[in-house]
C-alpha positions, 0 to 999 in steps of 0.5 A: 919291345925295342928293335936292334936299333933301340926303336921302341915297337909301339903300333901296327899297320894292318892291311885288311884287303886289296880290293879298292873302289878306286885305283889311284894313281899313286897307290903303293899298295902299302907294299903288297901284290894284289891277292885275293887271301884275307884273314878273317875278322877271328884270324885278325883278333888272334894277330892283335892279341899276340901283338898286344903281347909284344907291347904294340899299343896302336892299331891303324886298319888299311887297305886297299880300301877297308870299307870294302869289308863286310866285317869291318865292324867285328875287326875294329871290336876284336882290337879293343883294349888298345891305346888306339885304332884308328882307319885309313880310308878314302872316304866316300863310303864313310859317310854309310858307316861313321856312326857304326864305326865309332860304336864298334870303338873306332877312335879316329880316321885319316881320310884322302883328299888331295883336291876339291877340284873335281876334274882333277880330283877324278884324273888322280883317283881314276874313279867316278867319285867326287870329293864332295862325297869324301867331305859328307865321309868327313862331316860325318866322322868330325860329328860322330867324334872320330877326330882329330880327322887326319886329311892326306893331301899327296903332293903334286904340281896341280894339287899344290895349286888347289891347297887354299881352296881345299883348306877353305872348303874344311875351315868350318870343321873343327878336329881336322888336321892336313897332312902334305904327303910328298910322294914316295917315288914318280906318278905317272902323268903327274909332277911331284912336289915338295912340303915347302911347295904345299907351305908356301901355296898356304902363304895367305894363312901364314903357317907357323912351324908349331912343334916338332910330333915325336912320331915320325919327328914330323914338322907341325905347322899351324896355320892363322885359321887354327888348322894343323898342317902335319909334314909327312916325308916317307923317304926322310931318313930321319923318318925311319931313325924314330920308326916305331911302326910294324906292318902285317899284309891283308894274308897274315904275313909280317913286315918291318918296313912297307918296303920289306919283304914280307916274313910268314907267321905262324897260323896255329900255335899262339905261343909260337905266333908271339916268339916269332913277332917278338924274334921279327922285332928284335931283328929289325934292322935300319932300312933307310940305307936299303931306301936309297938303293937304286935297284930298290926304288926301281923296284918300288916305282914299276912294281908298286907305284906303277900298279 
């Protein structure tokens, strides 16, 4: 199904819960306000289903931190039939629970990792985790075959400094793939930086810009050790020309866009649930221009950013 631009709508980012085991410094929250309402995995598969009507072919599950679910077994096999399910997680209780994951029909995980530098590592997650926790999550994920295993890597001054050492460490671990976040807005405490800055830090593996991903039209570099460096810009207006995304909140309401307001779905009639997606989805405007309104950044910097 195709939105009013000609955006053809082929995944959708569910956000399973609020609750995290960390508060990272720069979390949007996927765009949410903390609340305690969250779906049940049945409630869940009745979302993907209708969906899968509307021709969504993907599912990503997000969170706050989705591990936190006790039930997040019977969410990943209520999306079976799916071109893909993959998970965003920060990792350091993945290496519980990667072999479950994959057995339930998991296909693959994007992990966070900015650094491998402890000290700073704690100051951006503001927890008392360290990354060799989230590097035994990652190990455990490439063994059970939930690759390629997409590494996050926000970018800041101080992370940009530690970006060879973070390569050196994964090197040994094949189906990997980094992806420089620039950050969406200021981090408080931090100084943000640019892709070119990550590039040019990894000058000594000589990175090589590969192709062009049609998702997104993301750059993909690669570099002389055989790792692929994937550039992610959120605020990038060629970004959201080729979005193909839709979002639904951890309550069960819809969104076009992380920045969007969220639209109510209906809970009980399935055919109704399946008009409304499909009304939502043709609607869907061009939201970039709203991106560069300064009352809409103000808005995301002190309420999302700055929660």
């Amino acid at each position: 199904m195709r939105d009013a631009l000609g955006r053809e709508v082929r995944s959708v980012r569910i956000s399973v819960t609020m609750r995290c085991n960390m508060a990272c410094v720069y979390c949007h929250r996927e765009g949410e306000r903390p609340g305690r309402s969250e779906l049940s995995a049945a409630e869940w598969g009745r979302l993907l289903r209708a969906c899968a009507e509307i021709g969504v072919r993907k599912v990503k599950i997000t969170g706050g931190e989705p591990l936190l679910r006790k039930d997040l077994i019977e969410i990943i096999e209520n999306a079976e039939g799916f071109e893909e399910v993959s998970l965003v997680t920060n990792g350091v209780l993945l290496a519980d629970y990667a072999g479950d994951l994959a057995e339930a029909g998991l296909d693959r995980v994007n992990v966070s990792l900015d650094t491998v530098d402890r000290k700073l590592y704690r100051k951006l997650t503001r927890s008392r985790f360290s990354p060799d926790d989230v590097i035994r999550g990652i190990e455990a994920a490439v063994s059970e075959g939930l690759t390629p295993v997409k590494v996050n890597v926000v970018l800041t001054s101080e992370t940009v400094k530690t970006l060879p050492t973070l390569v050196e460490e994964l090197a040994d671990l094949e189906g990997l793939k980094l992806q420089l976040i620039e950050p969406m807005g200021s981090i408080p405490g931090f100084r943000s930086a640019h892709a070119e800055d990550g590039l040019r830090a990894l000058g000594e593996y000589e990175p090589k810009l590969e192709r062009v991903r049609t998702f997104h039209n993301r750059e993909v570099y690669r570099l002389n050790n055989g790792m692929a460096i994937e550039i992610v810009k959120p605020m990038d207006g060629v970004m959201c020309e080729a979005c193909t995304r839709i979002r639904l909140t951890h309550d069960g309401k819809y969104k076009g866009c992380l920045m969007a307001s969220p639209k109510p779905l209906p809970r009980d009639n399935f055919g109704e649930l399946v008009r409304t997606l499909k009304e939502y989805v043709r609607t869907r405007d061009d939201t970039f221009e709203v991106h560069q309104g300064t009352s809409v950044m103000g808005r995301m910097r002190g309420d999302v950013l700055g929660r």
